[in-house]
C-alpha positions as CSV (number, residue, x, y, z in Angstrom):
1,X,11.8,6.5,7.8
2,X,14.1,3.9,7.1
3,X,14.5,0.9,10.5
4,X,17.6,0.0,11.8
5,X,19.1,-3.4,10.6
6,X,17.7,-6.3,12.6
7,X,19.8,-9.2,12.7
8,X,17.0,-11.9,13.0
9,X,15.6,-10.5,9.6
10,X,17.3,-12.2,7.3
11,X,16.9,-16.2,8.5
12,X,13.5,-15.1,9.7
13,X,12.5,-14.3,5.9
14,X,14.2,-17.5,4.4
15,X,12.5,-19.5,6.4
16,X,9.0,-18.1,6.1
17,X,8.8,-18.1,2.0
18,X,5.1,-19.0,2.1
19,X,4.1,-15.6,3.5
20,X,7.0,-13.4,1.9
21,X,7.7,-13.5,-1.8
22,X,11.1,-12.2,-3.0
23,X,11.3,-9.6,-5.9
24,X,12.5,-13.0,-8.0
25,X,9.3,-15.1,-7.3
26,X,6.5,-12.2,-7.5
27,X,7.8,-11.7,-11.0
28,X,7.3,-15.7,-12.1
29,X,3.8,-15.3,-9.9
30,X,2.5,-12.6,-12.7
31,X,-1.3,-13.0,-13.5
32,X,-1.0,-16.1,-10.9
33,X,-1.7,-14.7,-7.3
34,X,-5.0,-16.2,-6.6
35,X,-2.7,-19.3,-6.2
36,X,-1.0,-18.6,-3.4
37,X,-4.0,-17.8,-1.1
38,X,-6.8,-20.2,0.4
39,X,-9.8,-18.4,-1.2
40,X,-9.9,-16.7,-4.7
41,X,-11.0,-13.6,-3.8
42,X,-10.3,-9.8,-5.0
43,X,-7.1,-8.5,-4.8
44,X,-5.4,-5.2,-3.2
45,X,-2.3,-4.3,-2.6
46,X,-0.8,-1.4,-0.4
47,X,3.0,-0.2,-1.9
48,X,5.3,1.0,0.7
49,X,3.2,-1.1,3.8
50,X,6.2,-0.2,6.5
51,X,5.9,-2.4,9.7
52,X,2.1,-3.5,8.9
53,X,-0.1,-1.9,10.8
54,X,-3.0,-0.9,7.9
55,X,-2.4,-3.9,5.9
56,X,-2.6,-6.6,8.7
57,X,-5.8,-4.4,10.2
58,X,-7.3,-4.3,6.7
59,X,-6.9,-8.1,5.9
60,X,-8.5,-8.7,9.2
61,X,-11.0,-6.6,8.9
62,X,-12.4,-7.8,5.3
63,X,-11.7,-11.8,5.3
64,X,-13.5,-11.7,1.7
65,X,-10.1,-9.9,0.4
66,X,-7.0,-10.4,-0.3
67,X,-4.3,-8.4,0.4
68,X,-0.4,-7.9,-0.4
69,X,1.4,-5.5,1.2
70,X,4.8,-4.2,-0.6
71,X,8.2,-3.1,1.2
72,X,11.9,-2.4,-0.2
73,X,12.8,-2.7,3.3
74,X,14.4,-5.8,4.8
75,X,13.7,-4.7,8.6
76,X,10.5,-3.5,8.2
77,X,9.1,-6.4,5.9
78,X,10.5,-8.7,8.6
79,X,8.5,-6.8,11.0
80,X,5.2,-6.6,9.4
81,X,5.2,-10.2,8.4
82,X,6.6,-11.4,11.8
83,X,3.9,-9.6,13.5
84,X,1.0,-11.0,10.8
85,X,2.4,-14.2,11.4
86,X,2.0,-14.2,15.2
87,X,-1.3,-12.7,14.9
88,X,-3.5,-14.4,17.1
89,X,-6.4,-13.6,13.9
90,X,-5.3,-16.1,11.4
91,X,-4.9,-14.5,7.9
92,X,-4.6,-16.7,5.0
93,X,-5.8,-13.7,3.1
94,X,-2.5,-11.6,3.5
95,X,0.8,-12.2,1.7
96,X,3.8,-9.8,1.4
97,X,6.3,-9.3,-1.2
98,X,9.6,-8.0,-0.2
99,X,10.7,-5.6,-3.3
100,X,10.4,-2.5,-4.8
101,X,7.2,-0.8,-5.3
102,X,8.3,0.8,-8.5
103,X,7.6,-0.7,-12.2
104,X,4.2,-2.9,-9.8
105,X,3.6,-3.6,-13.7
106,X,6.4,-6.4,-13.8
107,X,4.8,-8.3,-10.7
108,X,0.7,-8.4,-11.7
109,X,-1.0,-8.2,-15.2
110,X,-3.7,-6.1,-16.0
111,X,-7.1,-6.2,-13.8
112,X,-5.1,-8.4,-11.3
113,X,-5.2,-6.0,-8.7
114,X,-8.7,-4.4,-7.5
115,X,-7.3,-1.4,-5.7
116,X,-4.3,0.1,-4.5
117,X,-2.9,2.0,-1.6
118,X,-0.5,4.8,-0.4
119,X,0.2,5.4,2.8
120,X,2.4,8.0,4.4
121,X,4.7,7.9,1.3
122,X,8.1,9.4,1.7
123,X,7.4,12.8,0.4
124,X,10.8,13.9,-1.7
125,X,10.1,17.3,-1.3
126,X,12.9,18.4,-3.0
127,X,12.2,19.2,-6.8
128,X,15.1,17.3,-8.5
129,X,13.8,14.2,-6.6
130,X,10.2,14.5,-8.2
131,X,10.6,11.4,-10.1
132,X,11.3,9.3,-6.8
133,X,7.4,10.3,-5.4
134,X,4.9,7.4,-5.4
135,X,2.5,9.8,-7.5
136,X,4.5,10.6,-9.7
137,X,3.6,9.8,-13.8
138,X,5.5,7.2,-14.4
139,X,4.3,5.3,-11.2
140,X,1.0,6.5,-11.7
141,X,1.1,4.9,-15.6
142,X,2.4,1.0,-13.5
143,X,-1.1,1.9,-11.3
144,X,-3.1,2.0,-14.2
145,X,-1.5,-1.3,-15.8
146,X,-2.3,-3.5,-13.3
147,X,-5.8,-1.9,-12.4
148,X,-8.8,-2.6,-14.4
149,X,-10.9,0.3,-15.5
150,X,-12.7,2.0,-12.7
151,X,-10.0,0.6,-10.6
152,X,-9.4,2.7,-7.4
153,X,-6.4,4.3,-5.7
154,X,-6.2,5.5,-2.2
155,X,-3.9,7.8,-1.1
156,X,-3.3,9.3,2.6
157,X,-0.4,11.6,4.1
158,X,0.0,14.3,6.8
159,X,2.3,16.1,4.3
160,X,0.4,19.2,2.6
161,X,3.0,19.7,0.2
162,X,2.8,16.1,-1.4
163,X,-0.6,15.7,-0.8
164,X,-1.3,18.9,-3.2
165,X,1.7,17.6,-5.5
166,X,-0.5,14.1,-5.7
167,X,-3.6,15.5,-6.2
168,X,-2.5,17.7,-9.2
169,X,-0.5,14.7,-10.4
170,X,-3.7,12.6,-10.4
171,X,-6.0,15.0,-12.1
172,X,-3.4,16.0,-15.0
173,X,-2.8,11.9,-15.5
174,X,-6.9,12.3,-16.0
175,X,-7.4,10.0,-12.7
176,X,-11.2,10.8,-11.9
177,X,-11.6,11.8,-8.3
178,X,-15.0,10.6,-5.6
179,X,-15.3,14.3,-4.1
180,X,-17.0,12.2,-1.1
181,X,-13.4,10.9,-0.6
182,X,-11.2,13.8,-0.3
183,X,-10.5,14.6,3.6
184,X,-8.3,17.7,4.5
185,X,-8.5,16.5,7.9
186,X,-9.6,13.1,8.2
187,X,-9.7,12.3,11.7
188,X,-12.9,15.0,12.0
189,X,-14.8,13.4,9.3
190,X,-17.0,10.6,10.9
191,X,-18.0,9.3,7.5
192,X,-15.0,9.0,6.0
193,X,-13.5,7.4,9.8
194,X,-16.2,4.6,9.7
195,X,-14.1,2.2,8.3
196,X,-10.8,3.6,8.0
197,X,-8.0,1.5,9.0
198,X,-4.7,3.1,10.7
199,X,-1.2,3.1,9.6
200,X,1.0,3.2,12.4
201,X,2.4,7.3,11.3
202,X,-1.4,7.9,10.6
203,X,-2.1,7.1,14.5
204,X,1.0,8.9,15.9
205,X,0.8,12.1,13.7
206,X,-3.8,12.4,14.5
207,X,-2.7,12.2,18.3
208,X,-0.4,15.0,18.0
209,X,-3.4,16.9,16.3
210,X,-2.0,16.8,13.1
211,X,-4.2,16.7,9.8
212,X,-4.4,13.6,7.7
213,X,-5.0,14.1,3.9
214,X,-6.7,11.6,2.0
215,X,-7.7,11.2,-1.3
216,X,-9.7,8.6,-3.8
217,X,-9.5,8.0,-7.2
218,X,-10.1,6.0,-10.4
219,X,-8.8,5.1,-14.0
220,X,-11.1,5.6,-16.5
């Protein structure tokens, strides 16, 4: 869903560069992340991170990672970061890069990034816009060029349709699935819900009783 133009986005990103990185500097800052953050630690991003929610709950929730979270959107970029950065948890360990989550290739090098998340990607559902889905081949071969072998992907939706798209997708790219992490309803699996972290449509679809799919997987 895309948010309505804020006016205070645009100043409010030029003037917080440290936290933000335009599509420009992320691609001079290949194979030199670890840089930019107070501790080199491993690295994880999450592509399409909305207003913030999961990644700012998951950087606070594991200080010994870093995290990037990834958003085409001007608003919702300006959101999420606004609301890391007021925070009363400092983070040094999050950073955000405000671009496009397609071709992740041109902005880390191989075995940069530790593992990678989807979350509540738009599902195209219609077939002529297959090549615009997050799991589709040719996003799924810029996954595996920045992730080092064994390298995970996690994937979670409350869309059926491109949850079984994804999954077939995965297998026939030869991703190796954990079959402890596939969920057909997440939210009733207590093992699986011990340390999951929320995205904000993950909380507002479980409280309308609506299934959350989720997925885990590998390159070989």
């Amino acid at each position: 869903m895309r948010l309505r133009n804020k006016k205070w986005a645009q100043p409010w990103l030029e003037n917080h560069t440290d936290l933000v990185i335009d599509q420009e500097h992320a691609v001079a800052l290949k194979d030199n992340w670890q840089d930019l953050f107070a501790k080199k630690q491993p690295l994880q991003i999450e592509i399409g991170t909305g207003k913030g929610q999961f990644i700012i709950g998951m950087a606070k929730k594991y200080p010994e990672i870093n995290f990037i979270g990834m958003e085409i959107q001007e608003a919702a970029i300006a959101v999420a970061a606004r609301k890391a950065d007021e925070d009363e948890t400092s983070l040094p360990n999050l950073k955000f890069i405000y671009g496009d989550g397609a071709g992740v290739d041109t902005y880390f090098a191989k075995g940069e990034i530790s593992k990678l998340f989807l979350n509540f990607s738009d599902p195209w559902p219609k077939t002529r816009h297959e090549t615009r889905r997050l799991t589709y081949k040719s996003f799924l071969k810029s996954y595996q060029a920045v992730l080092p072998a064994g390298g995970e992907i996690e994937f979670k939706t409350d869309n059926r349709g491109l949850f079984e798209y994804s999954l077939y997708s995965f297998a026939n790219y030869g991703i190796k699935f954990d079959p402890t992490g596939i969920s057909l309803n997440l939210h009733e699996d207590a093992d699986l819900m011990a340390n999951n972290v929320e995205t904000e449509y993950e909380e507002k679809f479980s409280a309308k009783g609506f299934p959350i799919y989720k997925f885990t997987g590998s390159f070989n």
